[in-house]
N, C-alpha and C positions, 0 to 999 in steps of 0.2 A: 246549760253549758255543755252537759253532754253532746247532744243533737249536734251544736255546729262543731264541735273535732269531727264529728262521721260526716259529714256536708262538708267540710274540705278534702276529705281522703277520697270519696267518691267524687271532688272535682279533681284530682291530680292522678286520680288511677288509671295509669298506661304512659306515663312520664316515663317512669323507668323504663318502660320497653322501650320509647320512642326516642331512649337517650342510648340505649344500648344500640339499635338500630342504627343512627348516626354516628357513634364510635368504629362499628361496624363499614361503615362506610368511607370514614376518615381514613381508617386504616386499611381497606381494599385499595382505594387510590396509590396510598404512600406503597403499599407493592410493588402495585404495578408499572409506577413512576421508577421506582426501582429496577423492575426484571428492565423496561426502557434505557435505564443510566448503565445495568451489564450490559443489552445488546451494544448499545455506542460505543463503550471502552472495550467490546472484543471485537468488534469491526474498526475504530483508529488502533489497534493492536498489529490485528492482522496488514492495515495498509501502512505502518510503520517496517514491519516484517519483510514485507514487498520493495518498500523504497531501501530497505539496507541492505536486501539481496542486490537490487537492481546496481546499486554503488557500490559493491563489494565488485560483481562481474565486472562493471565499465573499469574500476579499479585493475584488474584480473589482466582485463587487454592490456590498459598501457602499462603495466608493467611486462609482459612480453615485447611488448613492441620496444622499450626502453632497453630491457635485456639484447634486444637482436638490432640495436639501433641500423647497422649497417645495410638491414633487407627494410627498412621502414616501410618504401612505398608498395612491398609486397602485405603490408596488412589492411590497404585500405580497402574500406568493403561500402560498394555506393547503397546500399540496402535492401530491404526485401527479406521475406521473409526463413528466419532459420532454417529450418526442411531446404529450403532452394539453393544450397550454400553452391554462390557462383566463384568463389576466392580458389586460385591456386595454391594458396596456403592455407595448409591442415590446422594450423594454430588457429586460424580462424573459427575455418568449420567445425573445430570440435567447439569453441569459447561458444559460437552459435546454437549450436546441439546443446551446449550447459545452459544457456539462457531458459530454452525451452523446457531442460528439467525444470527448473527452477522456479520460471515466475507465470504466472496463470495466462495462458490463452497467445505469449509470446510467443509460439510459430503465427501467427497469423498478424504480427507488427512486427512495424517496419525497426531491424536493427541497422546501425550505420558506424563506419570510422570511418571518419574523414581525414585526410594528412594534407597540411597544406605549409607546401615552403613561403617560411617567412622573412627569410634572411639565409647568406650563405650559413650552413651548416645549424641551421636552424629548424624544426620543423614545430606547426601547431596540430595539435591531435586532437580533434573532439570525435568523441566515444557518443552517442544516445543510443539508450537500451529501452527500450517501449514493452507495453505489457497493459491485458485491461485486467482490469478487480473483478472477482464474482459479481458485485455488485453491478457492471456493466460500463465503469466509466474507464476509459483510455487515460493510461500514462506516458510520461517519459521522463528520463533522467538522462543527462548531460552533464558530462564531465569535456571540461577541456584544458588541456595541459600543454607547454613546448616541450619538446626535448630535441635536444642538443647534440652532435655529434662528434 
Protein backbone atom coordinates (compact mmCIF):
# COMPACT_ATOMS: atom_id res chain seq x y z
CA UNK A 1 0.00 0.00 0.00
CA UNK A 2 2.84 2.08 0.55
CA UNK A 3 4.45 1.87 -3.04
CA UNK A 4 1.33 2.90 -4.81
CA UNK A 5 0.64 6.53 -2.75
CA UNK A 6 4.72 7.14 -4.15
CA UNK A 7 3.54 5.69 -7.93
CA UNK A 8 0.72 8.37 -7.97
CA UNK A 9 2.86 11.35 -6.66
CA UNK A 10 5.53 10.53 -9.12
CA UNK A 11 2.61 10.41 -11.79
CA UNK A 12 1.27 13.94 -10.90
CA UNK A 13 4.58 15.63 -10.20
CA UNK A 14 4.84 18.94 -12.35
CA UNK A 15 0.84 19.38 -12.24
CA UNK A 16 1.30 22.24 -10.02
CA UNK A 17 3.86 23.93 -12.10
CA UNK A 18 1.82 23.23 -15.16
CA UNK A 19 -1.39 24.72 -13.44
CA UNK A 20 0.49 27.67 -12.28
CA UNK A 21 1.90 28.19 -15.76
CA UNK A 22 -1.70 28.39 -17.15
CA UNK A 23 -2.91 30.68 -14.50
CA UNK A 24 -0.02 32.47 -15.41
CA UNK A 25 -1.08 32.75 -18.62
CA UNK A 26 -4.89 33.31 -18.21
CA UNK A 27 -3.93 36.20 -16.44
CA UNK A 28 -1.32 37.81 -18.95
CA UNK A 29 -4.12 37.84 -21.47
CA UNK A 30 -6.85 39.38 -19.25
CA UNK A 31 -3.92 42.44 -18.93
CA UNK A 32 -3.44 42.71 -21.82
CA UNK A 33 -7.05 42.60 -23.06
CA UNK A 34 -7.16 45.32 -20.58
CA UNK A 35 -4.18 47.88 -21.42
CA UNK A 36 -6.47 47.12 -25.19
CA UNK A 37 -9.99 48.21 -23.43
CA UNK A 38 -7.68 51.80 -21.77
CA UNK A 39 -6.17 52.43 -25.24
CA UNK A 40 -9.88 52.40 -26.99
CA UNK A 41 -11.59 54.46 -24.26
CA UNK A 42 -8.66 57.11 -24.32
CA UNK A 43 -8.85 57.21 -28.12
CA UNK A 44 -13.25 57.61 -28.22
CA UNK A 45 -12.19 60.08 -25.31
CA UNK A 46 -10.16 62.11 -27.14
CA UNK A 47 -12.47 62.00 -30.60
CA UNK A 48 -15.37 62.81 -28.38
CA UNK A 49 -13.21 65.98 -27.17
CA UNK A 50 -12.67 66.69 -30.88
CA UNK A 51 -16.38 66.62 -32.07
CA UNK A 52 -17.37 68.92 -28.86
CA UNK A 53 -14.75 71.47 -29.75
CA UNK A 54 -15.65 71.20 -33.32
CA UNK A 55 -19.56 72.06 -32.24
CA UNK A 56 -18.71 74.57 -29.72
CA UNK A 57 -16.66 76.57 -32.69
CA UNK A 58 -19.53 75.97 -35.62
CA UNK A 59 -21.79 77.07 -32.49
CA UNK A 60 -19.16 80.19 -31.94
CA UNK A 61 -19.92 81.46 -35.73
CA UNK A 62 -23.46 81.43 -35.72
CA UNK A 63 -23.81 82.98 -32.86
CA UNK A 64 -21.84 86.02 -34.26
CA UNK A 65 -23.32 86.00 -37.32
CA UNK A 66 -26.99 85.96 -35.38
CA UNK A 67 -25.58 88.84 -33.20
CA UNK A 68 -24.50 91.04 -36.49
CA UNK A 69 -27.55 89.66 -38.26
CA UNK A 70 -27.66 92.99 -40.47
CA UNK A 71 -23.88 92.29 -42.21
CA UNK A 72 -24.93 88.24 -42.63
CA UNK A 73 -23.68 87.92 -46.06
CA UNK A 74 -20.33 89.41 -44.95
CA UNK A 75 -19.65 85.99 -43.02
CA UNK A 76 -19.96 83.70 -45.65
CA UNK A 77 -16.77 82.05 -46.22
CA UNK A 78 -16.80 79.55 -49.41
CA UNK A 79 -13.68 77.55 -47.78
CA UNK A 80 -10.32 76.53 -47.66
CA UNK A 81 -8.04 76.39 -45.62
CA UNK A 82 -7.70 78.65 -41.94
CA UNK A 83 -4.01 80.00 -42.60
CA UNK A 84 -5.68 81.35 -46.20
CA UNK A 85 -8.43 83.40 -44.46
CA UNK A 86 -9.84 85.11 -47.77
CA UNK A 87 -13.09 86.83 -45.71
CA UNK A 88 -13.17 90.58 -45.39
CA UNK A 89 -14.39 90.14 -42.22
CA UNK A 90 -12.01 89.83 -39.20
CA UNK A 91 -14.85 87.85 -37.16
CA UNK A 92 -14.12 85.30 -39.62
CA UNK A 93 -10.53 85.13 -39.72
CA UNK A 94 -9.98 85.17 -36.34
CA UNK A 95 -13.21 82.13 -35.66
CA UNK A 96 -10.69 80.37 -38.45
CA UNK A 97 -7.35 81.09 -36.70
CA UNK A 98 -9.44 79.53 -33.44
CA UNK A 99 -10.36 76.40 -35.28
CA UNK A 100 -6.85 75.86 -36.03
CA UNK A 101 -5.72 76.30 -32.25
CA UNK A 102 -8.09 74.02 -31.51
CA UNK A 103 -8.63 71.04 -33.47
CA UNK A 104 -5.63 68.73 -34.86
CA UNK A 105 -4.45 69.29 -38.49
CA UNK A 106 -7.53 71.93 -39.12
CA UNK A 107 -5.38 74.43 -41.26
CA UNK A 108 -5.02 71.98 -43.88
CA UNK A 109 -9.34 71.29 -44.00
CA UNK A 110 -11.58 72.54 -45.68
CA UNK A 111 -13.71 75.26 -43.30
CA UNK A 112 -16.98 76.80 -44.81
CA UNK A 113 -20.22 78.97 -43.94
CA UNK A 114 -22.41 78.98 -46.32
CA UNK A 115 -25.57 81.69 -46.03
CA UNK A 116 -28.30 81.01 -48.29
CA UNK A 117 -31.52 83.10 -48.75
CA UNK A 118 -34.42 81.30 -48.03
CA UNK A 119 -37.08 83.42 -47.93
CA UNK A 120 -37.58 87.35 -47.62
CA UNK A 121 -35.76 87.96 -44.41
CA UNK A 122 -34.85 84.75 -43.87
CA UNK A 123 -31.51 83.24 -44.20
CA UNK A 124 -29.97 79.33 -43.76
CA UNK A 125 -26.49 79.08 -42.43
CA UNK A 126 -24.55 76.02 -42.43
CA UNK A 127 -21.36 76.31 -40.60
CA UNK A 128 -18.78 72.65 -41.37
CA UNK A 129 -15.67 72.72 -39.45
CA UNK A 130 -13.34 69.78 -40.72
CA UNK A 131 -10.40 68.42 -38.82
CA UNK A 132 -8.34 65.01 -39.19
CA UNK A 133 -7.58 62.76 -35.68
CA UNK A 134 -3.99 61.66 -34.95
CA UNK A 135 -5.13 58.67 -35.87
CA UNK A 136 -5.37 59.93 -39.61
CA UNK A 137 -9.02 59.73 -40.33
CA UNK A 138 -10.94 63.25 -41.80
CA UNK A 139 -13.74 64.78 -40.07
CA UNK A 140 -16.57 67.12 -40.35
CA UNK A 141 -19.22 68.59 -38.31
CA UNK A 142 -22.12 70.63 -39.63
CA UNK A 143 -24.39 72.61 -38.06
CA UNK A 144 -27.12 74.22 -39.95
CA UNK A 145 -29.37 76.78 -38.64
CA UNK A 146 -32.09 79.96 -40.18
CA UNK A 147 -31.76 83.01 -38.77
CA UNK A 148 -34.07 85.58 -39.24
CA UNK A 149 -34.00 89.16 -39.63
Amino acid sequence: MHTSHQFVNKKQHGIALLEGLIALLIFSIAIIALMGLQAAALNNATEAKFRADASFLANQIVGHIWSDRDNIASYAYSGGAPASCTSANQTVCGWLAGISDVLPDAANQTQRVAITNISTGVNQVTVTVGWKSPRGSAHNFVTVTQIGG
